[in-house]
OpenMM code with the backbone's topology and positions (N, CA, C; nanometers):
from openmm import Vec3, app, unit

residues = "UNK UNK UNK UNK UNK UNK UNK UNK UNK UNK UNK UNK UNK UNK UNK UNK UNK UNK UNK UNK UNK UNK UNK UNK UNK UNK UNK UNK UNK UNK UNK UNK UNK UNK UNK UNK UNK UNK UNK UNK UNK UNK UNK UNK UNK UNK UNK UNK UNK UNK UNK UNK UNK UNK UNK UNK UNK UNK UNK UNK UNK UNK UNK UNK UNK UNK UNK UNK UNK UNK UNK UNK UNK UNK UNK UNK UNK UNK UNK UNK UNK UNK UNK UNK UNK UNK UNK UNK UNK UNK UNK UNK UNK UNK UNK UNK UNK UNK UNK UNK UNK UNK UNK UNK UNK UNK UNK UNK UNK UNK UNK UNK UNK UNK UNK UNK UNK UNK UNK UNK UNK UNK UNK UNK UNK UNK UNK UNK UNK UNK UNK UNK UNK UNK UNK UNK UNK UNK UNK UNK UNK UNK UNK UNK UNK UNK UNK UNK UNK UNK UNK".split()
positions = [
    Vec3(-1.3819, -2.8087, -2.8080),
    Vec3(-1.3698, -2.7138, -2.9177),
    Vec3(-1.4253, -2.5769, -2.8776),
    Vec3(-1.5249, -2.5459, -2.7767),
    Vec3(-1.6168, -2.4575, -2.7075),
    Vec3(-1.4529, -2.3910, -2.7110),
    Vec3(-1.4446, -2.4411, -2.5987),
    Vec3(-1.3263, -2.3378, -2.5331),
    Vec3(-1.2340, -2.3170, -2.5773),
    Vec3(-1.1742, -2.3745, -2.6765),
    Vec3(-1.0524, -2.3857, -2.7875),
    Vec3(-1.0965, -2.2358, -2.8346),
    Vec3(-1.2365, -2.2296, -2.9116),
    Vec3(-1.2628, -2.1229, -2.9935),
    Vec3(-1.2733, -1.9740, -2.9038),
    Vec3(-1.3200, -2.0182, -2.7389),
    Vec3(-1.3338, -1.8643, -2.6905),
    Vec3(-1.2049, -1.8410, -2.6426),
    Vec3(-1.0844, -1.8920, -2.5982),
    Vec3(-0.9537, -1.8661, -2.6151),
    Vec3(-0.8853, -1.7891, -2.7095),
    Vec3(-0.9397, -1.7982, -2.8079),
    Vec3(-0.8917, -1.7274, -2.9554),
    Vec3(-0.9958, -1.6515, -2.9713),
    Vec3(-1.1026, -1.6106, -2.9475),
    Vec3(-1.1944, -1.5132, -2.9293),
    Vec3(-1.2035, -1.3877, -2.8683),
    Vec3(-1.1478, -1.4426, -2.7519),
    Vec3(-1.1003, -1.3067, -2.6464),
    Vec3(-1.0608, -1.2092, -2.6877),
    Vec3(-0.9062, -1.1947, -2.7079),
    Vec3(-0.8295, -1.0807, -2.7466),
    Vec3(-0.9021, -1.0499, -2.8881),
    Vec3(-0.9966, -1.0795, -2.9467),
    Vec3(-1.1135, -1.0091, -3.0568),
    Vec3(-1.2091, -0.9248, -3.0326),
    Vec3(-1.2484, -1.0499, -2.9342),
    Vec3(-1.4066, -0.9322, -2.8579),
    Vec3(-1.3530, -0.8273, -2.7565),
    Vec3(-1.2483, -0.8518, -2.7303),
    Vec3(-1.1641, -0.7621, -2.5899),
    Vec3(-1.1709, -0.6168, -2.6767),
    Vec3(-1.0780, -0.6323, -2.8369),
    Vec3(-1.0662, -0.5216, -2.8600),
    Vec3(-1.1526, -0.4584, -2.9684),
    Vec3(-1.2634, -0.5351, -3.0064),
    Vec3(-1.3869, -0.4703, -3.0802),
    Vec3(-1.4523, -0.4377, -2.9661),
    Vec3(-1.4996, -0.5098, -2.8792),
    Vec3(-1.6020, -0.4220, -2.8575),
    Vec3(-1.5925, -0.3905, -2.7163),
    Vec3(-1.4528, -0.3308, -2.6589),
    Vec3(-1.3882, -0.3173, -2.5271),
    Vec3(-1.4330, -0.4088, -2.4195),
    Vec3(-1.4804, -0.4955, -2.4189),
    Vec3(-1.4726, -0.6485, -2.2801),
    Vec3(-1.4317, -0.6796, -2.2325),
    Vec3(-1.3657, -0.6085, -2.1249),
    Vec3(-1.2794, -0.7013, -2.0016),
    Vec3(-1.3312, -0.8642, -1.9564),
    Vec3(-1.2071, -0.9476, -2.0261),
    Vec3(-1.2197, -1.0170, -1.9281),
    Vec3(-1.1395, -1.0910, -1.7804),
    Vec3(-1.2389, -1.0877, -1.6974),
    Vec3(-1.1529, -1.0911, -1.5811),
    Vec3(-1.1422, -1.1817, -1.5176),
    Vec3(-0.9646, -1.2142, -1.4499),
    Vec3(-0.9392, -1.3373, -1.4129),
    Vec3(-0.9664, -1.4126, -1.2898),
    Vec3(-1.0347, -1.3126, -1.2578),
    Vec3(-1.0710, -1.3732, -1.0754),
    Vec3(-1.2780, -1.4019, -1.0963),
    Vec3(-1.3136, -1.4403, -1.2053),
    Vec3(-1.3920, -1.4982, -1.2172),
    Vec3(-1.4872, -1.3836, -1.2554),
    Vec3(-1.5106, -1.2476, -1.2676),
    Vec3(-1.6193, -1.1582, -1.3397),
    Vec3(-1.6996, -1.1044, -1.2064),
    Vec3(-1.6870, -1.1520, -1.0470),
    Vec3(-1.7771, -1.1254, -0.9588),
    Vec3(-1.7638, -0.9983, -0.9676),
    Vec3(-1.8969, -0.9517, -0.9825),
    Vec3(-1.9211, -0.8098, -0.9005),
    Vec3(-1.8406, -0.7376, -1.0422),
    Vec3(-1.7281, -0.7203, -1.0735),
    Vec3(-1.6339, -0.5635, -1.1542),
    Vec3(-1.6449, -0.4616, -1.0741),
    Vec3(-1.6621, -0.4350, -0.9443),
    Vec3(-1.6580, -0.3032, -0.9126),
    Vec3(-1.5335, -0.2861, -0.7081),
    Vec3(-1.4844, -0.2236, -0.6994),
    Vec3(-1.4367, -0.2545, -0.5866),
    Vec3(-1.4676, -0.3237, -0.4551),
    Vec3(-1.4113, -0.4494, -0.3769),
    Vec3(-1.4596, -0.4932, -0.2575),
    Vec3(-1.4615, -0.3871, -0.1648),
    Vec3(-1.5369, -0.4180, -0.0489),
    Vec3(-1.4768, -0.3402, 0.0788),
    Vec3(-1.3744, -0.4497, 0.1325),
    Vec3(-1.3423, -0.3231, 0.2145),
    Vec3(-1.1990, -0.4109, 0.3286),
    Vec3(-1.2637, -0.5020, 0.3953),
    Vec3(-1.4112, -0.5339, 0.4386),
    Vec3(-1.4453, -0.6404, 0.5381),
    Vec3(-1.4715, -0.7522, 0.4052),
    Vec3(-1.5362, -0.7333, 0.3156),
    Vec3(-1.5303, -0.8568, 0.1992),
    Vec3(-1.4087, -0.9190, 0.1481),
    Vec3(-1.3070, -0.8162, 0.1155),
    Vec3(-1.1730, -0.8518, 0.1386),
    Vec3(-1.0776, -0.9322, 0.2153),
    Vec3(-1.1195, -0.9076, 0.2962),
    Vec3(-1.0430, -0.9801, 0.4800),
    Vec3(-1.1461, -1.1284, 0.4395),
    Vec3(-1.2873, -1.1226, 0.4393),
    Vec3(-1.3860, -1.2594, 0.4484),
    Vec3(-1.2874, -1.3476, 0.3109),
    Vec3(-1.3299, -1.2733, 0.2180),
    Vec3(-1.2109, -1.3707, 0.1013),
    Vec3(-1.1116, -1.4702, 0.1873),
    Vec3(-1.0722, -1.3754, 0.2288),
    Vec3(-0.8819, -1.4380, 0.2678),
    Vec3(-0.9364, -1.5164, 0.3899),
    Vec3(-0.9785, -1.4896, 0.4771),
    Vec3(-1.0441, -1.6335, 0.5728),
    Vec3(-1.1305, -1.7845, 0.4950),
    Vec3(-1.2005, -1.6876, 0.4338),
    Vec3(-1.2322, -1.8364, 0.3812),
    Vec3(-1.1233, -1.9204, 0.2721),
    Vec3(-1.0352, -1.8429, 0.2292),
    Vec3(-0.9282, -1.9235, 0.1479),
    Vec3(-0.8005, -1.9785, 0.2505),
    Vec3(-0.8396, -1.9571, 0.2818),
    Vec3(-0.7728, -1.9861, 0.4930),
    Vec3(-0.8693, -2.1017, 0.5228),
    Vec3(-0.9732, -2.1374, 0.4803),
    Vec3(-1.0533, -2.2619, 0.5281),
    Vec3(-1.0857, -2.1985, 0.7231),
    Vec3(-1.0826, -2.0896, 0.7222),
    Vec3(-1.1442, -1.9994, 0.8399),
    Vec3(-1.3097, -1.9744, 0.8339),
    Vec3(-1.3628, -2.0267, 0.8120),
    Vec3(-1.5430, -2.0295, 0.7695),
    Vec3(-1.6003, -1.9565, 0.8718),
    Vec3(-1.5512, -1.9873, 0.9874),
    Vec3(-1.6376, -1.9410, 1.1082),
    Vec3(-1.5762, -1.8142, 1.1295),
    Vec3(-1.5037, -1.7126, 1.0906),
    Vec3(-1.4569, -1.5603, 1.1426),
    Vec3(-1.4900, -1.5201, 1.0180),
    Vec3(-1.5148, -1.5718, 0.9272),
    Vec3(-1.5716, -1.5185, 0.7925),
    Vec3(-1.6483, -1.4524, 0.8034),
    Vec3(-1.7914, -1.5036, 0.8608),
    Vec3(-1.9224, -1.5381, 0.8958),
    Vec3(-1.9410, -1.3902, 0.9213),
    Vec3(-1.8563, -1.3288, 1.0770),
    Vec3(-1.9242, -1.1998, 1.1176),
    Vec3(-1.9058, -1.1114, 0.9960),
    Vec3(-1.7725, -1.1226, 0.9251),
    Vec3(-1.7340, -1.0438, 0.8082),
    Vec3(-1.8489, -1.0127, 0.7309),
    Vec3(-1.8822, -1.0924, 0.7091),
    Vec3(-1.9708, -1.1265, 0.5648),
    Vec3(-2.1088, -1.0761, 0.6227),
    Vec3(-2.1438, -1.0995, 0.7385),
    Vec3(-2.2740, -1.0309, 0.8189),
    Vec3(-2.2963, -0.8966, 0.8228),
    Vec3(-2.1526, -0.8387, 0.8534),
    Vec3(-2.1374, -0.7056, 0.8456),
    Vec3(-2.1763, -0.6418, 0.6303),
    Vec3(-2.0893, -0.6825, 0.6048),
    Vec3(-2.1208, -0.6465, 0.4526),
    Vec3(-2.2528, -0.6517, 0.4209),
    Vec3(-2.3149, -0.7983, 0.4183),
    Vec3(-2.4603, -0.7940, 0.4088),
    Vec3(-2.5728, -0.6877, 0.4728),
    Vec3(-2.4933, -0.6679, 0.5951),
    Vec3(-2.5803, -0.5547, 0.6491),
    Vec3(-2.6214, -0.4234, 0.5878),
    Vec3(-2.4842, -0.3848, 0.5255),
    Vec3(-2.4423, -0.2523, 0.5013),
    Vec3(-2.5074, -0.2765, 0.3503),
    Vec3(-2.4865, -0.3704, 0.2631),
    Vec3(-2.5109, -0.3925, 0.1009),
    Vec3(-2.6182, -0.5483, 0.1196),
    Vec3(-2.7106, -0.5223, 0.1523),
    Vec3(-2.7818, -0.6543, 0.1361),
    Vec3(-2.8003, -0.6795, -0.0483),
    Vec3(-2.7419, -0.6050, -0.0942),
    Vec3(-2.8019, -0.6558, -0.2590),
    Vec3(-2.6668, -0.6934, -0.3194),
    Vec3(-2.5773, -0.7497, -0.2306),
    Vec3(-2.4379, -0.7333, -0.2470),
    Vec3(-2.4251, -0.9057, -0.3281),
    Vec3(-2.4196, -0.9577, -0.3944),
    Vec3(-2.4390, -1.0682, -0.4925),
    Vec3(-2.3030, -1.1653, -0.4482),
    Vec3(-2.1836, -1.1048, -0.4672),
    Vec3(-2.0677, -1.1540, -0.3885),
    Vec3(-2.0496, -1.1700, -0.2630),
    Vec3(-2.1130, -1.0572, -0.1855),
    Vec3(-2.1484, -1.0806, -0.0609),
    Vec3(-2.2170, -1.2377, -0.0241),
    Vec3(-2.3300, -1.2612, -0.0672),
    Vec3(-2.4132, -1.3613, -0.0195),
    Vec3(-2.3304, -1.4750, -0.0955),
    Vec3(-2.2878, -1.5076, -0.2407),
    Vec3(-2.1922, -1.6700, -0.2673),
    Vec3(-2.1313, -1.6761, -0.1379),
    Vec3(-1.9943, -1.5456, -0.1010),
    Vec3(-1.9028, -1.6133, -0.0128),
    Vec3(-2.0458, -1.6648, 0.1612),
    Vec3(-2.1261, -1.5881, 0.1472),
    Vec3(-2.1744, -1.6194, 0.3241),
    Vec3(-2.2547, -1.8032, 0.2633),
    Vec3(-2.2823, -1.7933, 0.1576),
    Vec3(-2.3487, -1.9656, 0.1046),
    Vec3(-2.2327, -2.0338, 0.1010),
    Vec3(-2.1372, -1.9939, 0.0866),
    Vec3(-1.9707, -2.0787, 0.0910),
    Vec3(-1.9613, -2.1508, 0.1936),
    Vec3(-1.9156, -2.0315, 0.2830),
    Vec3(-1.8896, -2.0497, 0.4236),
    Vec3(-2.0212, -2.1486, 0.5164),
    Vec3(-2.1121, -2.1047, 0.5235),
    Vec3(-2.2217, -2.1549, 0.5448),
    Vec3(-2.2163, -2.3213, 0.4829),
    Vec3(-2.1928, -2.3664, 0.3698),
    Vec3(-2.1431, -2.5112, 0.3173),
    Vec3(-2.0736, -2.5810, 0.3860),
    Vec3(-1.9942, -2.4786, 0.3968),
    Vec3(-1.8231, -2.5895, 0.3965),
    Vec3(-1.8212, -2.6248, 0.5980),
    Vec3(-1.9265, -2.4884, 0.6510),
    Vec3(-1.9847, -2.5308, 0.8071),
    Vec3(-2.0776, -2.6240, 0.8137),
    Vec3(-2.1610, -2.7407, 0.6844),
    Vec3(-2.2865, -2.8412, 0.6786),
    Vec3(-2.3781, -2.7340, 0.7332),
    Vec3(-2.3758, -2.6179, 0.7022),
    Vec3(-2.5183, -2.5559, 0.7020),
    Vec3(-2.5971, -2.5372, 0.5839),
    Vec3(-2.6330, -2.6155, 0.5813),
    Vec3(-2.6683, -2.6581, 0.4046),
    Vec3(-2.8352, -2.5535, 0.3572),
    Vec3(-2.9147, -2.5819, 0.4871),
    Vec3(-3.0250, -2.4774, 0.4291),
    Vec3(-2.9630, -2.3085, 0.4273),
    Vec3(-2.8818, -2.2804, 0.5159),
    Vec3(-2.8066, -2.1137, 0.5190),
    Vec3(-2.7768, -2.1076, 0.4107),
    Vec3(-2.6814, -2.1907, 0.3882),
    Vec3(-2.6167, -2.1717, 0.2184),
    Vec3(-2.6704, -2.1637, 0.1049),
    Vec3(-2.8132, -2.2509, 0.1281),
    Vec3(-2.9158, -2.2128, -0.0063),
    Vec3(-2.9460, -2.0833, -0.0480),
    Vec3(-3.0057, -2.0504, 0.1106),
    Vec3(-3.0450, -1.9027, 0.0855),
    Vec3(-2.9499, -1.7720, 0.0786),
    Vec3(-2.8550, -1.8125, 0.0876),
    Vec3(-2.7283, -1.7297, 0.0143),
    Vec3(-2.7114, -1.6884, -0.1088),
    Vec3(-2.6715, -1.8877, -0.1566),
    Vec3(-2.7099, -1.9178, -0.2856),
    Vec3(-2.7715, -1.7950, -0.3988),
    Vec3(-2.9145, -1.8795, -0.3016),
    Vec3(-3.0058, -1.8092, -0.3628),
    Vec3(-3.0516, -1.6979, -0.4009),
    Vec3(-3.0238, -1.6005, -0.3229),
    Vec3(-3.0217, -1.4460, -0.3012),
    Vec3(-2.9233, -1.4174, -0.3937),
    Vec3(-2.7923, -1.4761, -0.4183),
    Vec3(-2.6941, -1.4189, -0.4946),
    Vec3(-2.7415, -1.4598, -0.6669),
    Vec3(-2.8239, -1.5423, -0.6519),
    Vec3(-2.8762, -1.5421, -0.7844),
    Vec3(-2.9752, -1.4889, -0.8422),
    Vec3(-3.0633, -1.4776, -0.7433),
    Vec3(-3.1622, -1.3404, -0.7720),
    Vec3(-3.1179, -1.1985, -0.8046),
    Vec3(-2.9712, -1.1968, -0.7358),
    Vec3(-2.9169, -1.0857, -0.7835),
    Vec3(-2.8310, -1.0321, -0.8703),
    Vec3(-2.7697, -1.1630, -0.9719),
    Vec3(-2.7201, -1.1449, -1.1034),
    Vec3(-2.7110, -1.3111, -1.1278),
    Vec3(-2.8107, -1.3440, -1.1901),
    Vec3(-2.8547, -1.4996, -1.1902),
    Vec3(-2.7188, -1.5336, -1.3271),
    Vec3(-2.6573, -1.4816, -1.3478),
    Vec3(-2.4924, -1.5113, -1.4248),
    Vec3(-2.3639, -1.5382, -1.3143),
    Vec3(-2.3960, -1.5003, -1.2198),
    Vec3(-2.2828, -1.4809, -1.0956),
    Vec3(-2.2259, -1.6348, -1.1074),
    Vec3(-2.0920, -1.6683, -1.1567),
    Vec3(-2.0571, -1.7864, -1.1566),
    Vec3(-1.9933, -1.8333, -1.0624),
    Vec3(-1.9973, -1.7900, -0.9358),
    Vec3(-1.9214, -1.8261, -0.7805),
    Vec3(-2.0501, -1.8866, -0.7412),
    Vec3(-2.1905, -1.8482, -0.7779),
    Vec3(-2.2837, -1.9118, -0.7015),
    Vec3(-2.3155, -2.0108, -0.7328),
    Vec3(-2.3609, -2.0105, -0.9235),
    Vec3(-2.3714, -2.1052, -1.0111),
    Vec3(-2.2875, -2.2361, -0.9499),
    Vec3(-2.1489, -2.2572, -0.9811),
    Vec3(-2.1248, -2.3395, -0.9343),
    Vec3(-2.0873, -2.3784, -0.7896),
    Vec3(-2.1209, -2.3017, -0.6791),
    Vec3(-2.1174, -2.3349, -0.5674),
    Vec3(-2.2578, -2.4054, -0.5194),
    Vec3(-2.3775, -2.3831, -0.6007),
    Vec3(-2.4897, -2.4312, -0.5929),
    Vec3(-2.5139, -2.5098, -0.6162),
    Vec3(-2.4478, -2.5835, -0.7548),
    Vec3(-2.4479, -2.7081, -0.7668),
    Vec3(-2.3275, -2.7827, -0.7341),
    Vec3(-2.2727, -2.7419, -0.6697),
    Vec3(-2.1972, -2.8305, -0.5552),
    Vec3(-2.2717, -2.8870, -0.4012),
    Vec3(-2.3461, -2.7799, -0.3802),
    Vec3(-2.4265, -2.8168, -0.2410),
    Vec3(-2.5253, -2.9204, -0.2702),
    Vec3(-2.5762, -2.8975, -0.3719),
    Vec3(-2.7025, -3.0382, -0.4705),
    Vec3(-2.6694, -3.1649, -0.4726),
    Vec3(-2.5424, -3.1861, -0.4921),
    Vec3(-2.4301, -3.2994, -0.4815),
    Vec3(-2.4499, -3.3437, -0.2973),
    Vec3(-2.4153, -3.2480, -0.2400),
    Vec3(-2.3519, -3.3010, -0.0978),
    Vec3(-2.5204, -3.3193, -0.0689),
    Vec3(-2.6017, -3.2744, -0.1059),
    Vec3(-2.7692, -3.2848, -0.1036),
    Vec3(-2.8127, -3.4032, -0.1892),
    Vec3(-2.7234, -3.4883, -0.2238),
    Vec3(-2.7392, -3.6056, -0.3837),
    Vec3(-2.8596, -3.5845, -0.4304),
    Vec3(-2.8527, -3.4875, -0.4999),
    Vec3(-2.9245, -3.4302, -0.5646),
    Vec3(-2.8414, -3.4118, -0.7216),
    Vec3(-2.8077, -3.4955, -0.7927),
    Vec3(-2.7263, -3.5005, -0.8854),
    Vec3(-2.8075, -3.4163, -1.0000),
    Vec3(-2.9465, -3.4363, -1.0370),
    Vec3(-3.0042, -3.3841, -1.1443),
    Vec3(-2.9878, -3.2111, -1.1463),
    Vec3(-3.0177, -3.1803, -1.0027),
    Vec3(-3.0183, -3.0668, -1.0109),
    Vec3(-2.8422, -2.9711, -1.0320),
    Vec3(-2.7713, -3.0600, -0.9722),
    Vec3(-2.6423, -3.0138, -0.9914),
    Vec3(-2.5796, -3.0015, -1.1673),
    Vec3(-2.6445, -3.1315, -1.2573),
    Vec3(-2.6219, -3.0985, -1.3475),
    Vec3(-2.7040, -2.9929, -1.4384),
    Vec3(-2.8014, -2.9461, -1.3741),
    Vec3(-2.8558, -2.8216, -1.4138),
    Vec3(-2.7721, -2.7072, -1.4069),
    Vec3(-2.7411, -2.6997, -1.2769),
    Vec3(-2.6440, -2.5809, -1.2450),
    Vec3(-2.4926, -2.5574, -1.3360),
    Vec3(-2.5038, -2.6848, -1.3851),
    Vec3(-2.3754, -2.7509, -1.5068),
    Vec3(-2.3839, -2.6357, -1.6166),
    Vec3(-2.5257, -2.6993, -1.6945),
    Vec3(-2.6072, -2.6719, -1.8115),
    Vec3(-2.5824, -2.4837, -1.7902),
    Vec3(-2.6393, -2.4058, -1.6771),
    Vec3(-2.6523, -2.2985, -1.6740),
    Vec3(-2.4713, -2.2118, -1.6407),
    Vec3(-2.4197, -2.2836, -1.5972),
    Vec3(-2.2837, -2.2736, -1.6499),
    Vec3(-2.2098, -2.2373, -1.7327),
    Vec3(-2.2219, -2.3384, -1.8079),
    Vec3(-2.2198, -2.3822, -2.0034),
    Vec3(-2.3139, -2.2550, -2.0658),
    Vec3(-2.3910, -2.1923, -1.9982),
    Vec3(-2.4340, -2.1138, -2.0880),
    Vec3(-2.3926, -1.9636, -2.0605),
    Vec3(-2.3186, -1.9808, -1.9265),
    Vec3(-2.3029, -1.8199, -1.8612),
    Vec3(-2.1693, -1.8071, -1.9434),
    Vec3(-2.0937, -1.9031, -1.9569),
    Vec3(-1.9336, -1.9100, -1.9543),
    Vec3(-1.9284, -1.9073, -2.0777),
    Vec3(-1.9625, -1.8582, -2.1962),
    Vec3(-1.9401, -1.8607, -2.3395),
    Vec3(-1.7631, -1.9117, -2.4069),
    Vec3(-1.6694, -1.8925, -2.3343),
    Vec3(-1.5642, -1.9018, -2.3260),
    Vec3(-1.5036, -2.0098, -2.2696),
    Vec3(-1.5728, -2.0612, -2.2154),
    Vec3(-1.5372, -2.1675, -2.1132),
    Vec3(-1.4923, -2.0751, -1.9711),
    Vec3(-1.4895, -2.1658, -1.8248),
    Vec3(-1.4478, -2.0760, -1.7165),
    Vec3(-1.4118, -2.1807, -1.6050),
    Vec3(-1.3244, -2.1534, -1.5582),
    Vec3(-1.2982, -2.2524, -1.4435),
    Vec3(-1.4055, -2.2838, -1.3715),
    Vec3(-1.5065, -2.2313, -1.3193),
    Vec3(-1.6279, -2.2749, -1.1892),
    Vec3(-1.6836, -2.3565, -1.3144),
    Vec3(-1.7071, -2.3579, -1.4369),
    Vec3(-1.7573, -2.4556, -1.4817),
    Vec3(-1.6930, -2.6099, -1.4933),
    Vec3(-1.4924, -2.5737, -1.5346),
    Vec3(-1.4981, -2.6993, -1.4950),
    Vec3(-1.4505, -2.8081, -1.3634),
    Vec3(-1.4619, -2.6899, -1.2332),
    Vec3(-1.5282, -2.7020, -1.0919),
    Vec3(-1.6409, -2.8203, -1.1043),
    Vec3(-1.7331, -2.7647, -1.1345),
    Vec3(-1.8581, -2.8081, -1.1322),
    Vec3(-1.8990, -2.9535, -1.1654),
    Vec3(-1.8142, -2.9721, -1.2906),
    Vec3(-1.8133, -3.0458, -1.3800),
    Vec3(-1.7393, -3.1956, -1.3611),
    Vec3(-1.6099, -3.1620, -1.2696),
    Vec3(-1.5444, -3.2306, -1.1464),
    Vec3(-1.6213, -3.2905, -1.0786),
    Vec3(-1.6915, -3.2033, -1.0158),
    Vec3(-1.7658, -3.2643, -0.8942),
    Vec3(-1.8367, -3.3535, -0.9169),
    Vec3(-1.9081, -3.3428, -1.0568),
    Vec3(-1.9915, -3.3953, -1.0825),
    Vec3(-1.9666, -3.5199, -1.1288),
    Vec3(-1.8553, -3.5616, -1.1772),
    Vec3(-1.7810, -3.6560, -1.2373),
    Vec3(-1.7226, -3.7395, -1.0593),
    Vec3(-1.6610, -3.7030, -1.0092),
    Vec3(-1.6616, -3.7574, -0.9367),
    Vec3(-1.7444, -3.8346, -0.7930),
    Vec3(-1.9022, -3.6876, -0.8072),
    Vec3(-1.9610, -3.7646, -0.7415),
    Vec3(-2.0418, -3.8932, -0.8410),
    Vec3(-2.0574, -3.9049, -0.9329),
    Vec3(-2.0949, -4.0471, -0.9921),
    Vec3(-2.0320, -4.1009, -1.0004),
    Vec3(-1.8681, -4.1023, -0.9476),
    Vec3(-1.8108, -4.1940, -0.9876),
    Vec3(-1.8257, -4.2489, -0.8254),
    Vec3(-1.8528, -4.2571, -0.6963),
    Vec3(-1.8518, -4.2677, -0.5820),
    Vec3(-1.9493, -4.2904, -0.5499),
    Vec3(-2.0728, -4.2779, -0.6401),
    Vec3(-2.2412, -4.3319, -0.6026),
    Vec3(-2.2891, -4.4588, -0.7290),
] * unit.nanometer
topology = app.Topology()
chain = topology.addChain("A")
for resn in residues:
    res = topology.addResidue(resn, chain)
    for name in ("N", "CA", "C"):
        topology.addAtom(name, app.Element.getBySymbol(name[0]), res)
């Protein structure tokens, strides 16, 4: 019913009180660079490892870069570098602790860490970023369902 109601909510709050909402998940609202750009498309390429310098470079240039650090905790995952990816993670949540690429990429790594409690935390904080409902929540929510169904 959550999401039933922010479906029909949208185009309300969109035009009272001007709210974009945006379909590629809310990261960041402000333009990529061309090297964050290019890292995107490798890692949706399942390319993790040419990502990597991408994303090194950006970080360099924008260390407070919030999108920057999910995709380098991504990549860093999906390579079983599981402590790198925390501190990706992590950094990207220190830096807009709403960022829902990290949210639920974090509690995806908790999982591959069976660490189930904490993943359904990352659930909970989800559920609370996503007022509307949002796909990384029901990402998350997947995972989570399926890793209990396999343990």
């Amino acid at each position: 019913m959550k999401k039933l109601m922010g479906f029909l909510l949208i185009p309300v709050i969109s035009l009272t009180l001007g709210v974009s909402v945006m379909a590629d998940g809310g990261y960041g609202g402000k333009e990529e660079s061309p090297e964050l750009m290019q890292a995107g498309k490798l890692i949706k390429a399942e390319d993790f490892e040419a990502a990597i310098p991408l994303l090194a470079d950006v970080l360099k240039a924008e260390p407070k870069n919030a999108d920057a650090h999910n995709w380098m905790g991504y990549a860093q995952r999906k390579l079983g570098n599981y402590e790198r990816a925390r501190t990706h993670y992590e950094k990207a949540l220190k830096l807009d602790s709403r960022h829902r690429g990290a949210l639920e990429y974090y509690g995806e790594l908790h999982l591959l860490m069976n660490n189930l409690a904490a993943a359904e935390e990352f659930l909970v904080r989800l559920d609370n970023t996503c007022w509307f409902g949002c796909k990384e929540f029901d990402d998350l929510e997947e995972a989570i369902e399926t890793y209990r169904q396999s343990h």
